[in-house]
N, C-alpha and C positions, 0 to 999 in steps of 0.2 A: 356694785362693789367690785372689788379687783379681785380677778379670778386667777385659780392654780395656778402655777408655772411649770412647763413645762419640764419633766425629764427628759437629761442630754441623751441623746442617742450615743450607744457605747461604739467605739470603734471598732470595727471589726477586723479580727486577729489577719496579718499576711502571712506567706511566705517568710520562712527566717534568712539571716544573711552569716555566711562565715569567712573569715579571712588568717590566715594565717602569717605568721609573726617567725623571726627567728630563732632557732633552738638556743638554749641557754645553760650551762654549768657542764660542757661537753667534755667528758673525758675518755679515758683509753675504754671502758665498757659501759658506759650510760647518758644520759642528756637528759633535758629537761623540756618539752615539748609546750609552744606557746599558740597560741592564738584567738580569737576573740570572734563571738558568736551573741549576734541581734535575735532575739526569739519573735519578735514584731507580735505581741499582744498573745502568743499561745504557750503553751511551757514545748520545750526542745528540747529533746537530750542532743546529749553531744558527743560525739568521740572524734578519737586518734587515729589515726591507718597511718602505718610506717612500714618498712621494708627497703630491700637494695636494690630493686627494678626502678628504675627512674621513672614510670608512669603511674608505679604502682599497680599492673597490671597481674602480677602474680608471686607469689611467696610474699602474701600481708600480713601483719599483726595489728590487730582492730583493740584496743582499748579504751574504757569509759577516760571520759575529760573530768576536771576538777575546778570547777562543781557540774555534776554530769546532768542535769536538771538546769537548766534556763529559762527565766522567766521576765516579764515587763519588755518593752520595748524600747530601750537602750545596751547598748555594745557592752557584755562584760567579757573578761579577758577569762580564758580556760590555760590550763596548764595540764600535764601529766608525764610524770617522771617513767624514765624506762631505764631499764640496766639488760645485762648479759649481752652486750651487744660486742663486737668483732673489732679487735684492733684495728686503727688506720684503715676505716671499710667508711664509705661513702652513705648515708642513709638518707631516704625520700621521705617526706610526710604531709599528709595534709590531716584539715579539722571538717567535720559534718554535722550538721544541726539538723534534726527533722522534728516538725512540730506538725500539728494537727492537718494542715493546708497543703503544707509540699517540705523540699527535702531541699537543705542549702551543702554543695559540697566548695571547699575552697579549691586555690591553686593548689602546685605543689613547690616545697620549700625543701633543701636538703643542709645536713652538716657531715661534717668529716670526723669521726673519733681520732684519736692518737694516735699511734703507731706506739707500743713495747720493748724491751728490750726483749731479745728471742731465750727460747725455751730448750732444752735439751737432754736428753737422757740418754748414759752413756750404756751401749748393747753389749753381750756377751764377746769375745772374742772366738773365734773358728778359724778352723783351716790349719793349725798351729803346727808346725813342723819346728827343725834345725834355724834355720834361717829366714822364716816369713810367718805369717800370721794376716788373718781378714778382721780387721776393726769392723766395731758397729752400733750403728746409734738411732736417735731418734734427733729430727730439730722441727720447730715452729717460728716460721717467723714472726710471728704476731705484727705486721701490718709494714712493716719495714723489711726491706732487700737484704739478705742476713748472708754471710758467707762463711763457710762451714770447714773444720780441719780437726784433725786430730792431733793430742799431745803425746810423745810417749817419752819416758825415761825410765832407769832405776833406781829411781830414788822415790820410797812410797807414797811422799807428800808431792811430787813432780815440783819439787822448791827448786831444782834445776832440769831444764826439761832436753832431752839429746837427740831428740826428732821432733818434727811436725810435716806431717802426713797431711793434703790437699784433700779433702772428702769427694766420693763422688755420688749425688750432684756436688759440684762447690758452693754452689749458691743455692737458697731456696726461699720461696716467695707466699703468701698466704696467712693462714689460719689455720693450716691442719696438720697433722704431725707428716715428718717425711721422711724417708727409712734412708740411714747415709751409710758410707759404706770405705775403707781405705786398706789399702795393702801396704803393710808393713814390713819393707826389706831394705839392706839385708840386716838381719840380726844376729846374736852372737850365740850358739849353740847354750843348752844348760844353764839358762838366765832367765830370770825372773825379771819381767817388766811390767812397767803404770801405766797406764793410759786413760785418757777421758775424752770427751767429742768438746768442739769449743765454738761457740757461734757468735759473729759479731753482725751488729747492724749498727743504723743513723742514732740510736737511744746508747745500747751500750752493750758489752759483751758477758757470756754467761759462760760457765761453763760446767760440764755434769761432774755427776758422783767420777770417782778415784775406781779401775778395776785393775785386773792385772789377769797375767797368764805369765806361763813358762816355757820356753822354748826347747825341744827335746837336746839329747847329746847328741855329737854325730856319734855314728860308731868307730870302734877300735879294732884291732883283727891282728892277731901274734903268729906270727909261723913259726910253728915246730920242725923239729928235724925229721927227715925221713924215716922208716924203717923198712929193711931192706928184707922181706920174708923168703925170695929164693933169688937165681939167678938174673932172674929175669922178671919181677914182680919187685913195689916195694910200698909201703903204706903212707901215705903224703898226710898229715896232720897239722892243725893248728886250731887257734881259740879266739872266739870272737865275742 
C-alpha cells in the first residue's frame, strides 16, 4: 500500500528586517512616522525612536509602532503619530523590530516641522521718570528668525502709533521665551502712554496685549520775595 506522507518541516523563524520610510502629515508640532517591518516567521514588536540629535545618540523618545506586534513573514508597513514637537526644529527617527532570534534596527530618516509665527508678551514697564521709561517683554520665535520692537503712542488702542523703539536683542531665534528689553526717550513729562512688544518673522507678525504707564511731571519752583529781618540778615523763600 502507499504509505503516510510526510509533514513539511516548519520553517524556522530569522532575524526580522526593518526599514524606514518618510514622515508624513508634518506640521508646525507633530508627524506621522512610517516605516515597515518583516517579523521573518517570529512575532516582533516594533517601535519608534525620534529626537533632534542626528544619530539619535541621546535625548530619544522611544514609542510603540502601529501595530506594535508583527507577525508572518512579509513586510508590513508600521506608522505612529507624534505631536508636541518644536517649530521649524529638524527631527531624526528610525523603526526596531525584535523578535525571538535577534533585534533589526533601521537607518535613520529625518523631517523638518514648520516654523510659526512668533509669540509675545508684553512686560511691565520700569525705570519711569519725566522723560524715559524701560519697555519690557517676552518673544518666541517659534522656529523662524523673528525681529523684535516696541510700539508706543497715546492713543489706547495704538490705532496711531508715535514711536517705535528697536528691542534689544532685536532679533531672536528658537523655541524658548527670550526676555526683550527698549528705552523709551524722550517723552513728554505728565503723559500717559501704550505700548506693546511686536515681533515679526518669515510666517507673520504678532503682537502682545496693550499696557501703559505715566510719565512723572517735571517740577515747578516760584520765588518768593525776600524778607529782610535786620540789617544785615534777610529770609530768602519760595515754593516748589
Amino acid at each position: 500500500g502507499t504509505g503516510a506522507s510526510a509533514s513539511p518541516t516548519p520553517t524556522p523563524a530569522g532575524p526580522p528586517s526593518a526599514t524606514i520610510d518618510q514622515a508624513t502629515t508634518v506640521d508646525a508640532n507633530g508627524a506621522t512616522l512610517n516605516g515597515a517591518v518583516d517579523a521573518n516567521g517570529a512575532v516582533a514588536a516594533t517601535t519608534f525612536t525620534y529626537g533632534k540629535v542626528p544619530d539619535l545618540s541621546s535625548d530619544t523618545t522611544t514609542i510603540d509602532a502601529t501595530p506594535h506586534q508583527v507577525t508572518g513573514a512579509t513586510t508590513t508597513a508600521t506608522t505612529a503619530v507624534i505631536a508636541g514637537l518644536e517649530p521649524g526644529t529638524t527631527y531624526y527617527y528610525r523603526v526596531q523590530a525584535v523578535n525571538s532570534v535577534d533585534t533589526a534596527t533601521s537607518g535613520i530618516a529625518s523631517f523638518t516641522t514648520s516654523a510659526q509665527a512668533p509669540a509675545v508678551v508684553t512686560g511691565a514697564a520700569t525705570d519711569v521718570d519725566t522723560t524715559t521709561a524701560k519697555l519690557a517683554g517676552t518673544a518666541k520665535a517659534r522656529g523662524s528668525l523673528s525681529s523684535i520692537a516696541f510700539e508706543v503712542g497715546t492713543s489706547p488702542t495704538l490705532a496711531s502709533v508715535d514711536f517705535t523703539y528697536t528691542a534689544d536683542p532685536a532679533t531672536v531665534t528658537g523655541n524658548s521665551d527670550t526676555d526683550v528689553t527698549a528705552d523709551a526717550a524722550p517723552l513728554t513729562p505728565k503723559t500717559t502712554y501704550y505700548y506693546r512688544v511686536v515681533a515679526t518673522n518669515s510666517i507673520g507678525t504678532t503682537t502682545g496685549p496693550t499696557r501703559s504707564f505715566t510719565t512723572a511731571g517735571a517740577p515747578s519752583a516760584l520765588t518768593d520775595a525776600a524778607v529782610v529781618t535786620s540789617g544785615t540778615q534777610a529770609v530768602l523763600t519760595g515754593t516748589l
